[in-house]
C-alpha positions in Angstrom: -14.2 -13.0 -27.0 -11.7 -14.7 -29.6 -12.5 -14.7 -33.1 -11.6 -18.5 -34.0 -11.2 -17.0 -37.6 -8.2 -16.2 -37.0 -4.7 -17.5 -35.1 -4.4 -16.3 -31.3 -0.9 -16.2 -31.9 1.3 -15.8 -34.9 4.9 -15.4 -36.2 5.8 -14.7 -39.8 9.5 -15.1 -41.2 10.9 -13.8 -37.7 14.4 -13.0 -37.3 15.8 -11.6 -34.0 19.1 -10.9 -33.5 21.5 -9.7 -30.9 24.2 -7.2 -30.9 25.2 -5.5 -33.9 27.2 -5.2 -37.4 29.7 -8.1 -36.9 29.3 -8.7 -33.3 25.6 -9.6 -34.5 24.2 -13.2 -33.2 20.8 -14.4 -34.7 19.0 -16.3 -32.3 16.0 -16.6 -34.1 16.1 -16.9 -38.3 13.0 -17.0 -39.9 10.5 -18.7 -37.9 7.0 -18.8 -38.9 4.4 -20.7 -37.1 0.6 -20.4 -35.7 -1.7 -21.3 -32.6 -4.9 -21.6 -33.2 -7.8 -20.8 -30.7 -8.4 -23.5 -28.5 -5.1 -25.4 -28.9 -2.3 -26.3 -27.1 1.2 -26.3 -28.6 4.4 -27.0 -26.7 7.6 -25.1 -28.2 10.4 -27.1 -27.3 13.8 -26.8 -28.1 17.7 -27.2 -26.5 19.2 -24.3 -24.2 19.7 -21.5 -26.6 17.4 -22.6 -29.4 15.8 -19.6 -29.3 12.5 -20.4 -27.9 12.5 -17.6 -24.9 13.6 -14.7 -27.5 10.5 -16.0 -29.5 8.5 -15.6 -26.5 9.5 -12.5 -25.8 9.4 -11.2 -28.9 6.0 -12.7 -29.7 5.1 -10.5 -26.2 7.0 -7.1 -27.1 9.6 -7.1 -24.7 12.0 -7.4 -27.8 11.7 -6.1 -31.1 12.6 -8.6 -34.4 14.9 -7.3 -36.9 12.4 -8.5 -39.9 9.3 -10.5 -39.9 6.3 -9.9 -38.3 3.9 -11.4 -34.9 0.6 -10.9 -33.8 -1.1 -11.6 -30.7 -5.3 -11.4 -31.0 -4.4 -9.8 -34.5 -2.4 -7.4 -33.0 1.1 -6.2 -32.6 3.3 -7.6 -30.1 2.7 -5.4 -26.5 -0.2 -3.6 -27.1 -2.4 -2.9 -24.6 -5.9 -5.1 -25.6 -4.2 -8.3 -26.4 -2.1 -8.3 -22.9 -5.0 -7.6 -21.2 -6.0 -11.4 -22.5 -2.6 -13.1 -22.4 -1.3 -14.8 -19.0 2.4 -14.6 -19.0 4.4 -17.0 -17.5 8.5 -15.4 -17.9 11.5 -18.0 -17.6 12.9 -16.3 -15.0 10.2 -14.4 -12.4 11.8 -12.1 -10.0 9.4 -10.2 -7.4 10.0 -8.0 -5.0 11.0 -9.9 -1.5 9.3 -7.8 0.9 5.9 -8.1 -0.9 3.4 -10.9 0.1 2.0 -13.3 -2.3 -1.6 -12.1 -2.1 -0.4 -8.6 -2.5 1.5 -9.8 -6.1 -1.6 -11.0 -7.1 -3.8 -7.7 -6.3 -1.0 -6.0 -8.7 -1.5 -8.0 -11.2 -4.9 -8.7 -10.9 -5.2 -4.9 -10.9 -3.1 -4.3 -14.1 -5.3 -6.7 -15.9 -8.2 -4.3 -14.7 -9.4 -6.7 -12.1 -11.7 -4.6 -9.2 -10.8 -5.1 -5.6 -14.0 -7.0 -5.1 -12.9 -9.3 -8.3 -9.7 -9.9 -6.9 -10.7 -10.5 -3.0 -13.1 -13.1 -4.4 -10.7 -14.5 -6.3 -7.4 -14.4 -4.7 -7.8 -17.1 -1.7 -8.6 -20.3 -4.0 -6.0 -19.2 -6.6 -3.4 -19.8 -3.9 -5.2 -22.9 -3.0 -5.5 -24.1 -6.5 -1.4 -23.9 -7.0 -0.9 -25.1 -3.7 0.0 -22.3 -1.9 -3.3 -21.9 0.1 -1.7 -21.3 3.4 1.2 -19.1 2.3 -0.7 -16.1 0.9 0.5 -13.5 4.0 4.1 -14.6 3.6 6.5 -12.7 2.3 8.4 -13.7 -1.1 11.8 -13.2 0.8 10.8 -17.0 2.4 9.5 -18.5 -1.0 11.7 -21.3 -2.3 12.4 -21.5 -6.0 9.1 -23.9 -6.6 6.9 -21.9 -4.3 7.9 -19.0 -6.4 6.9 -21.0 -9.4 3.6 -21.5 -8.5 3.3 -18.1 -7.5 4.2 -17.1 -11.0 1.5 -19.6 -12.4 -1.2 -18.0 -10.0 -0.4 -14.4 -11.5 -0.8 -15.5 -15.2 -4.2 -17.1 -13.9 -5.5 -14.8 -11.7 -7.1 -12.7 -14.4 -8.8 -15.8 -16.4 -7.3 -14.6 -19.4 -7.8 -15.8 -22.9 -4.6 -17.5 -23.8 -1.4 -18.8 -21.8 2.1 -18.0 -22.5 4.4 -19.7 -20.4 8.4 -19.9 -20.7 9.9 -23.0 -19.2 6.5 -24.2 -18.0 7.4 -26.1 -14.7 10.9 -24.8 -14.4 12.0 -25.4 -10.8 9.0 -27.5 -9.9 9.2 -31.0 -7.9 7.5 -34.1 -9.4 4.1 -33.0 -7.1 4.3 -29.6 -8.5 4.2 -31.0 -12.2 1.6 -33.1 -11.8 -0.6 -30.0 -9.6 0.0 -28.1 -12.6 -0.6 -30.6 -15.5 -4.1 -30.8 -13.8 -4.7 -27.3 -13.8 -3.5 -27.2 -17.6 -6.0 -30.0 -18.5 -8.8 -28.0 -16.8 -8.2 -24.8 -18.7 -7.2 -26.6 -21.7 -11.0 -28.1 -21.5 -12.5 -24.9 -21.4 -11.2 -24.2 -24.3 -7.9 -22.2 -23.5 -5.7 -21.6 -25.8 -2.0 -22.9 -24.1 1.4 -22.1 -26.0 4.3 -23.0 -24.1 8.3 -24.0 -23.8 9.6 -26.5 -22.2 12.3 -29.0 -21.2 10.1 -31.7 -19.8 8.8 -33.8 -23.1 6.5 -36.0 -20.8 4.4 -32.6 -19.9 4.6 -31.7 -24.0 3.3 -35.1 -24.6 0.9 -35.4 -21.5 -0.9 -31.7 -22.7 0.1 -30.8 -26.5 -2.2 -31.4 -29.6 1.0 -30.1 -31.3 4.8 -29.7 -31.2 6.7 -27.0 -32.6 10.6 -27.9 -32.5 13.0 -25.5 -32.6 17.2 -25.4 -33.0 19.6 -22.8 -33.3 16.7 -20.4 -34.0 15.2 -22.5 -36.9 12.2 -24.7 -36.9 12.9 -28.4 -37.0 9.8 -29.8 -37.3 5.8 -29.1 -36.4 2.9 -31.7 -36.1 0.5 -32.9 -34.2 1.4 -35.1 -31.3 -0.4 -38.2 -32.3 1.0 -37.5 -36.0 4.6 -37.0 -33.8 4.3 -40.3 -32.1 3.1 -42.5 -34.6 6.6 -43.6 -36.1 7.9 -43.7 -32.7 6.4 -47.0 -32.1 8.3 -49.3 -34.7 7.7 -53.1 -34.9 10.2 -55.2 -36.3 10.3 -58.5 -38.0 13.5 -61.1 -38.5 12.7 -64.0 -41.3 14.6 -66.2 -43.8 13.2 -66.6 -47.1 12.8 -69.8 -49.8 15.5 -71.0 -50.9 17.0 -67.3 -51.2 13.9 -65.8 -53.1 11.8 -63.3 -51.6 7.9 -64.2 -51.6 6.3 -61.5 -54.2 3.3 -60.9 -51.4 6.2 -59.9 -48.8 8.3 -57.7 -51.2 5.7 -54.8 -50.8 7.0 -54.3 -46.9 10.5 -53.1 -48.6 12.5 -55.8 -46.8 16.1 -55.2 -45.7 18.6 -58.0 -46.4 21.4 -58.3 -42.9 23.6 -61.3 -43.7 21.5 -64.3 -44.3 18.1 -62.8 -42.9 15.8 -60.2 -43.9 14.4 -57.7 -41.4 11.0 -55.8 -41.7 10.7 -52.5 -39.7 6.6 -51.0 -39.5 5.3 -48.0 -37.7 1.4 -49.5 -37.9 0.4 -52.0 -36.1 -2.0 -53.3 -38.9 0.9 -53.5 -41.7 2.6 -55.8 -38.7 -0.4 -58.0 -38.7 -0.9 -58.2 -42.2 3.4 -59.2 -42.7 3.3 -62.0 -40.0 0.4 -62.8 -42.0 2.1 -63.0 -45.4 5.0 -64.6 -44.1 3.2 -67.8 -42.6 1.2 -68.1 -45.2 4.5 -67.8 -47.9 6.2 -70.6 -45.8 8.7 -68.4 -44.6 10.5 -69.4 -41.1 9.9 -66.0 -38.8 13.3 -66.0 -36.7 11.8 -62.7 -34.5 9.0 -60.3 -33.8 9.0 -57.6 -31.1 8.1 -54.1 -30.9 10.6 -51.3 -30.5 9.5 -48.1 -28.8 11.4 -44.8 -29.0 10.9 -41.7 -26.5 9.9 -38.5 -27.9 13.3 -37.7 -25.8 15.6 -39.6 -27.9 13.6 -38.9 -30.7 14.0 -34.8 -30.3 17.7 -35.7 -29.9 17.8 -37.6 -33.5 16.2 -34.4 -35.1 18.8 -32.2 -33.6 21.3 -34.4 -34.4 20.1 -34.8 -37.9 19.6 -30.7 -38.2 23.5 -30.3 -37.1 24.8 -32.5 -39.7 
Protein backbone atom coordinates (compact mmCIF):
# COMPACT_ATOMS: atom_id res chain seq x y z
CA UNK A 1 0.00 0.00 0.00
CA UNK A 2 1.26 3.76 -0.31
CA UNK A 3 2.29 5.42 2.72
CA UNK A 4 0.50 8.94 2.20
CA UNK A 5 3.23 10.24 4.56
CA UNK A 6 5.29 10.61 2.10
CA UNK A 7 5.55 11.89 -1.77
CA UNK A 8 4.95 9.02 -4.49
CA UNK A 9 7.23 10.77 -6.54
CA UNK A 10 10.07 13.20 -5.95
CA UNK A 11 12.94 15.24 -7.49
CA UNK A 12 15.34 17.25 -5.56
CA UNK A 13 17.76 19.99 -7.27
CA UNK A 14 18.00 17.65 -10.46
CA UNK A 15 20.39 18.39 -13.07
CA UNK A 16 20.83 16.11 -16.15
CA UNK A 17 22.98 16.69 -18.77
CA UNK A 18 24.04 15.38 -22.02
CA UNK A 19 27.36 14.87 -23.52
CA UNK A 20 30.41 15.88 -21.94
CA UNK A 21 33.21 18.55 -20.88
CA UNK A 22 32.39 21.36 -23.45
CA UNK A 23 30.20 19.46 -25.75
CA UNK A 24 27.98 19.21 -22.40
CA UNK A 25 24.06 20.30 -22.82
CA UNK A 26 21.87 20.55 -19.59
CA UNK A 27 18.62 19.64 -20.27
CA UNK A 28 17.36 19.59 -16.98
CA UNK A 29 19.01 22.37 -14.18
CA UNK A 30 17.80 22.02 -10.92
CA UNK A 31 14.38 20.86 -10.79
CA UNK A 32 12.72 20.07 -7.66
CA UNK A 33 9.25 19.21 -7.34
CA UNK A 34 6.71 16.53 -5.56
CA UNK A 35 3.48 14.34 -6.20
CA UNK A 36 1.70 13.51 -3.62
CA UNK A 37 -0.39 10.19 -3.19
CA UNK A 38 -3.61 10.51 -4.73
CA UNK A 39 -2.92 13.50 -7.02
CA UNK A 40 -2.74 14.26 -10.41
CA UNK A 41 -0.10 16.62 -11.85
CA UNK A 42 0.40 17.41 -15.48
CA UNK A 43 4.14 18.39 -16.47
CA UNK A 44 3.97 20.43 -19.33
CA UNK A 45 6.42 22.16 -21.12
CA UNK A 46 7.60 23.16 -25.09
CA UNK A 47 9.53 20.44 -27.27
CA UNK A 48 12.86 20.15 -25.46
CA UNK A 49 11.94 21.51 -22.14
CA UNK A 50 13.18 18.74 -20.66
CA UNK A 51 10.18 17.09 -19.37
CA UNK A 52 10.87 13.36 -21.05
CA UNK A 53 14.71 13.38 -19.60
CA UNK A 54 12.82 14.10 -16.17
CA UNK A 55 10.80 11.24 -16.80
CA UNK A 56 13.22 9.09 -17.49
CA UNK A 57 15.35 10.05 -15.16
CA UNK A 58 12.67 10.03 -12.40
CA UNK A 59 12.40 6.10 -13.84
CA UNK A 60 16.23 5.14 -14.04
CA UNK A 61 16.62 4.85 -17.55
CA UNK A 62 19.04 7.85 -17.14
CA UNK A 63 21.20 8.82 -14.41
CA UNK A 64 21.32 12.87 -13.18
CA UNK A 65 24.65 14.44 -12.87
CA UNK A 66 23.60 15.89 -9.19
CA UNK A 67 20.37 15.97 -7.33
CA UNK A 68 18.53 13.37 -6.21
CA UNK A 69 14.61 11.29 -7.10
CA UNK A 70 12.69 8.89 -5.43
CA UNK A 71 9.90 6.87 -6.53
CA UNK A 72 7.82 5.10 -3.36
CA UNK A 73 10.91 6.37 -1.27
CA UNK A 74 13.15 4.72 -3.41
CA UNK A 75 15.83 5.19 -5.90
CA UNK A 76 15.03 5.63 -9.47
CA UNK A 77 14.74 1.78 -11.19
CA UNK A 78 14.61 -0.42 -8.44
CA UNK A 79 12.83 -3.26 -8.56
CA UNK A 80 9.73 -2.76 -5.67
CA UNK A 81 8.70 0.68 -6.79
CA UNK A 82 8.47 -0.39 -10.71
CA UNK A 83 6.64 -3.15 -9.73
CA UNK A 84 3.88 -0.20 -8.69
CA UNK A 85 4.53 2.32 -11.41
CA UNK A 86 2.66 2.05 -14.93
CA UNK A 87 4.88 3.53 -17.50
CA UNK A 88 3.67 5.14 -20.35
CA UNK A 89 7.30 6.00 -22.76
CA UNK A 90 6.96 8.95 -25.40
CA UNK A 91 7.85 6.83 -27.97
CA UNK A 92 6.65 2.87 -27.54
CA UNK A 93 8.20 0.52 -29.99
CA UNK A 94 7.13 -3.28 -29.84
CA UNK A 95 8.04 -6.02 -31.61
CA UNK A 96 5.76 -6.36 -34.99
CA UNK A 97 5.30 -9.85 -35.12
CA UNK A 98 3.90 -10.05 -31.52
CA UNK A 99 0.07 -9.85 -30.92
CA UNK A 100 -1.38 -7.44 -28.66
CA UNK A 101 -2.67 -9.86 -26.11
CA UNK A 102 0.73 -11.55 -26.11
CA UNK A 103 2.43 -7.77 -25.04
CA UNK A 104 0.22 -7.73 -22.40
CA UNK A 105 0.99 -11.35 -20.90
CA UNK A 106 4.81 -9.85 -20.96
CA UNK A 107 4.12 -7.24 -19.20
CA UNK A 108 1.62 -8.44 -17.15
CA UNK A 109 4.14 -11.19 -16.31
CA UNK A 110 7.06 -8.78 -15.57
CA UNK A 111 4.95 -7.03 -13.05
CA UNK A 112 4.43 -10.64 -11.45
CA UNK A 113 0.97 -11.05 -12.77
CA UNK A 114 -0.03 -15.25 -12.85
CA UNK A 115 -1.37 -16.57 -16.08
CA UNK A 116 -4.76 -16.95 -14.40
CA UNK A 117 -4.44 -13.01 -13.35
CA UNK A 118 -3.65 -12.02 -16.63
CA UNK A 119 -6.22 -14.34 -18.77
CA UNK A 120 -8.86 -12.84 -16.47
CA UNK A 121 -7.72 -9.66 -17.06
CA UNK A 122 -6.49 -9.25 -20.48
CA UNK A 123 -9.86 -9.36 -22.65
CA UNK A 124 -11.67 -6.22 -21.04
CA UNK A 125 -8.35 -4.27 -20.88
CA UNK A 126 -8.40 -4.34 -24.67
CA UNK A 127 -12.02 -3.49 -24.47
CA UNK A 128 -11.57 -0.81 -22.03
CA UNK A 129 -8.92 1.21 -24.53
CA UNK A 130 -10.87 0.30 -27.44
CA UNK A 131 -9.07 -2.32 -28.88
CA UNK A 132 -11.53 -5.16 -27.88
CA UNK A 133 -11.57 -6.85 -31.16
CA UNK A 134 -7.87 -6.50 -32.16
CA UNK A 135 -6.24 -8.54 -29.35
CA UNK A 136 -5.03 -11.62 -31.96
CA UNK A 137 -3.58 -9.09 -34.38
CA UNK A 138 -0.33 -8.59 -34.95
CA UNK A 139 1.41 -5.11 -34.05
CA UNK A 140 2.87 -5.06 -37.66
CA UNK A 141 -1.10 -3.85 -38.66
CA UNK A 142 -1.43 -1.40 -35.58
CA UNK A 143 -1.65 2.25 -36.68
CA UNK A 144 0.16 4.88 -34.60
CA UNK A 145 -3.18 5.45 -32.30
CA UNK A 146 -3.89 1.80 -31.99
CA UNK A 147 -0.37 1.48 -30.79
CA UNK A 148 -1.12 4.20 -28.32
CA UNK A 149 -3.77 2.55 -26.69
CA UNK A 150 -1.90 -0.50 -26.63
CA UNK A 151 0.80 1.28 -24.68
CA UNK A 152 -1.95 2.69 -22.21
CA UNK A 153 -3.33 -1.04 -21.72
CA UNK A 154 0.26 -2.27 -20.71
CA UNK A 155 0.85 0.55 -18.05
CA UNK A 156 -2.78 -0.65 -16.79
CA UNK A 157 -2.76 -4.07 -17.06
CA UNK A 158 -1.06 -4.57 -13.70
CA UNK A 159 -3.38 -1.97 -11.62
CA UNK A 160 -0.42 -0.49 -10.39
CA UNK A 161 -0.13 2.21 -7.86
CA UNK A 162 0.82 5.31 -9.68
CA UNK A 163 0.93 6.37 -13.60
CA UNK A 164 3.71 7.76 -15.47
CA UNK A 165 2.96 8.68 -18.82
CA UNK A 166 5.19 10.73 -21.35
CA UNK A 167 3.16 12.59 -23.96
CA UNK A 168 -0.07 11.21 -22.60
CA UNK A 169 -2.31 10.99 -25.84
CA UNK A 170 0.50 11.40 -28.32
CA UNK A 171 -0.85 10.20 -31.68
CA UNK A 172 -4.47 9.80 -30.44
CA UNK A 173 -7.58 11.13 -32.48
CA UNK A 174 -10.16 13.38 -30.73
CA UNK A 175 -12.26 9.81 -29.73
CA UNK A 176 -9.15 8.43 -28.48
CA UNK A 177 -8.71 11.49 -25.99
CA UNK A 178 -11.76 11.54 -24.80
CA UNK A 179 -11.71 7.23 -24.25
CA UNK A 180 -8.73 7.91 -22.34
CA UNK A 181 -9.67 11.07 -20.27
CA UNK A 182 -12.52 8.71 -19.04
CA UNK A 183 -10.34 6.07 -18.02
CA UNK A 184 -7.99 8.73 -16.19
CA UNK A 185 -11.02 10.12 -14.25
CA UNK A 186 -11.92 6.55 -13.21
CA UNK A 187 -8.52 5.74 -11.83
CA UNK A 188 -8.00 9.19 -10.68
CA UNK A 189 -11.25 8.45 -8.37
CA UNK A 190 -9.81 5.54 -6.93
CA UNK A 191 -7.38 7.34 -5.76
CA UNK A 192 -4.44 6.88 -8.31
CA UNK A 193 -1.80 8.81 -8.18
CA UNK A 194 -1.37 10.25 -12.22
CA UNK A 195 1.91 12.32 -13.10
CA UNK A 196 2.07 13.04 -16.61
CA UNK A 197 3.48 15.27 -19.81
CA UNK A 198 1.76 16.63 -22.15
CA UNK A 199 1.10 18.93 -25.21
CA UNK A 200 -2.64 18.96 -24.99
CA UNK A 201 -3.50 21.77 -22.10
CA UNK A 202 -7.36 21.00 -22.44
CA UNK A 203 -6.48 17.16 -21.04
CA UNK A 204 -4.02 19.05 -18.22
CA UNK A 205 -6.88 21.19 -17.46
CA UNK A 206 -9.74 18.60 -17.90
CA UNK A 207 -7.65 16.00 -15.23
CA UNK A 208 -4.83 18.01 -13.17
CA UNK A 209 -5.22 19.25 -9.47
CA UNK A 210 -1.83 20.73 -10.38
CA UNK A 211 0.53 22.02 -13.07
CA UNK A 212 4.15 21.90 -13.03
CA UNK A 213 5.68 24.08 -15.99
CA UNK A 214 8.77 23.58 -17.25
CA UNK A 215 11.37 25.49 -19.92
CA UNK A 216 14.70 24.99 -21.00
CA UNK A 217 15.07 22.51 -18.11
CA UNK A 218 13.89 24.99 -15.34
CA UNK A 219 10.64 25.16 -13.64
CA UNK A 220 8.48 28.07 -14.55
CA UNK A 221 5.80 27.90 -12.34
CA UNK A 222 3.73 25.13 -10.13
CA UNK A 223 0.09 25.50 -8.69
CA UNK A 224 -2.94 24.15 -8.47
CA UNK A 225 -5.18 24.29 -11.41
CA UNK A 226 -7.99 26.26 -9.97
CA UNK A 227 -5.15 28.58 -8.30
CA UNK A 228 -3.67 28.44 -12.27
CA UNK A 229 -6.89 29.59 -13.71
CA UNK A 230 -8.17 32.08 -11.46
CA UNK A 231 -6.36 35.20 -13.06
CA UNK A 232 -7.11 33.85 -16.35
CA UNK A 233 -10.56 35.06 -16.19
CA UNK A 234 -10.01 39.06 -16.08
CA UNK A 235 -12.92 41.49 -16.09
CA UNK A 236 -12.42 44.81 -17.21
CA UNK A 237 -14.07 48.07 -16.59
CA UNK A 238 -13.89 51.53 -18.88
CA UNK A 239 -15.28 54.84 -16.86
CA UNK A 240 -14.70 58.62 -16.74
CA UNK A 241 -14.45 60.28 -13.61
CA UNK A 242 -15.78 63.88 -11.92
CA UNK A 243 -14.67 66.47 -13.27
CA UNK A 244 -11.10 64.83 -13.47
CA UNK A 245 -10.96 63.56 -9.84
CA UNK A 246 -10.99 60.09 -8.92
CA UNK A 247 -13.82 59.00 -6.37
CA UNK A 248 -11.70 57.97 -2.99
CA UNK A 249 -14.11 54.62 -2.71
CA UNK A 250 -12.89 53.72 -6.42
CA UNK A 251 -9.08 54.44 -5.96
CA UNK A 252 -8.65 51.19 -3.94
CA UNK A 253 -9.15 49.07 -7.48
CA UNK A 254 -5.71 50.73 -8.60
CA UNK A 255 -7.28 52.40 -11.64
CA UNK A 256 -5.23 52.91 -14.82
CA UNK A 257 -5.48 56.27 -16.62
CA UNK A 258 -5.61 55.65 -20.98
CA UNK A 259 -6.19 59.08 -22.46
CA UNK A 260 -9.27 60.65 -20.99
CA UNK A 261 -10.70 57.30 -19.41
CA UNK A 262 -9.70 55.13 -16.70
CA UNK A 263 -9.78 51.38 -16.99
CA UNK A 264 -10.22 48.75 -14.11
CA UNK A 265 -8.87 45.24 -14.78
CA UNK A 266 -10.19 42.32 -11.80
CA UNK A 267 -9.47 38.59 -11.74
CA UNK A 268 -12.66 38.08 -9.02
CA UNK A 269 -15.84 38.27 -9.97
CA UNK A 270 -16.88 39.80 -6.47
CA UNK A 271 -14.29 42.84 -6.67
CA UNK A 272 -16.21 43.40 -10.23
CA UNK A 273 -19.48 43.59 -8.54
CA UNK A 274 -18.38 45.62 -5.75
CA UNK A 275 -16.51 48.41 -8.66
CA UNK A 276 -19.69 48.71 -10.75
CA UNK A 277 -21.07 49.17 -7.45
CA UNK A 278 -18.77 51.98 -6.42
CA UNK A 279 -18.89 53.62 -9.55
CA UNK A 280 -22.76 54.15 -9.80
CA UNK A 281 -23.01 55.00 -6.60
CA UNK A 282 -19.84 57.86 -7.10
CA UNK A 283 -21.71 59.24 -10.12
CA UNK A 284 -19.31 58.06 -12.39
CA UNK A 285 -20.43 57.46 -16.29
CA UNK A 286 -19.28 53.60 -16.92
CA UNK A 287 -18.24 53.75 -20.80
CA UNK A 288 -17.66 49.56 -20.74
CA UNK A 289 -17.84 46.33 -18.83
CA UNK A 290 -16.99 42.85 -20.37
CA UNK A 291 -15.12 40.00 -19.31
CA UNK A 292 -11.91 38.86 -20.91
CA UNK A 293 -10.92 35.27 -20.88
CA UNK A 294 -7.43 33.89 -21.58
CA UNK A 295 -6.54 30.11 -22.48
CA UNK A 296 -4.29 28.30 -20.30
CA UNK A 297 -2.62 27.95 -24.04
CA UNK A 298 -1.78 31.52 -24.41
CA UNK A 299 -1.24 31.82 -21.00
CA UNK A 300 1.71 28.92 -20.94
CA UNK A 301 2.96 30.93 -24.00
CA UNK A 302 3.22 34.39 -21.88
CA UNK A 303 5.31 32.48 -19.12
CA UNK A 304 7.61 31.20 -21.66
CA UNK A 305 7.86 34.24 -23.25
CA UNK A 306 8.36 36.04 -20.05
CA UNK A 307 11.08 33.18 -18.85
CA UNK A 308 13.06 34.01 -22.24
CA UNK A 309 13.32 37.56 -21.73
Amino acid sequence: MTDTTQPVIEACELVVEYGKGAQARRAVDGVSFAVQAGECVGFIGANGAGKSTTLKTLMGFIFAQSGGARIFGLPPGAVESRRRIGYLPEVALYYPFMKARELLELYGGLHGMTRAQLREKIPPMLERVGLGERGEELLKSYSKGMQQRLGIAQALIADPEALIFDELSSGLDPIGRHDLRRVLLELKSKGRTIFFSSHELTEVEALCDRVIMIHQGRIVTQKPVAELLKPLNLFEIRFADINGELPTEVKEFNPARQGSEWTLRLDDLERYTRALDALRRSGCEVRGARSLTQSLEDYFISLVEEARS
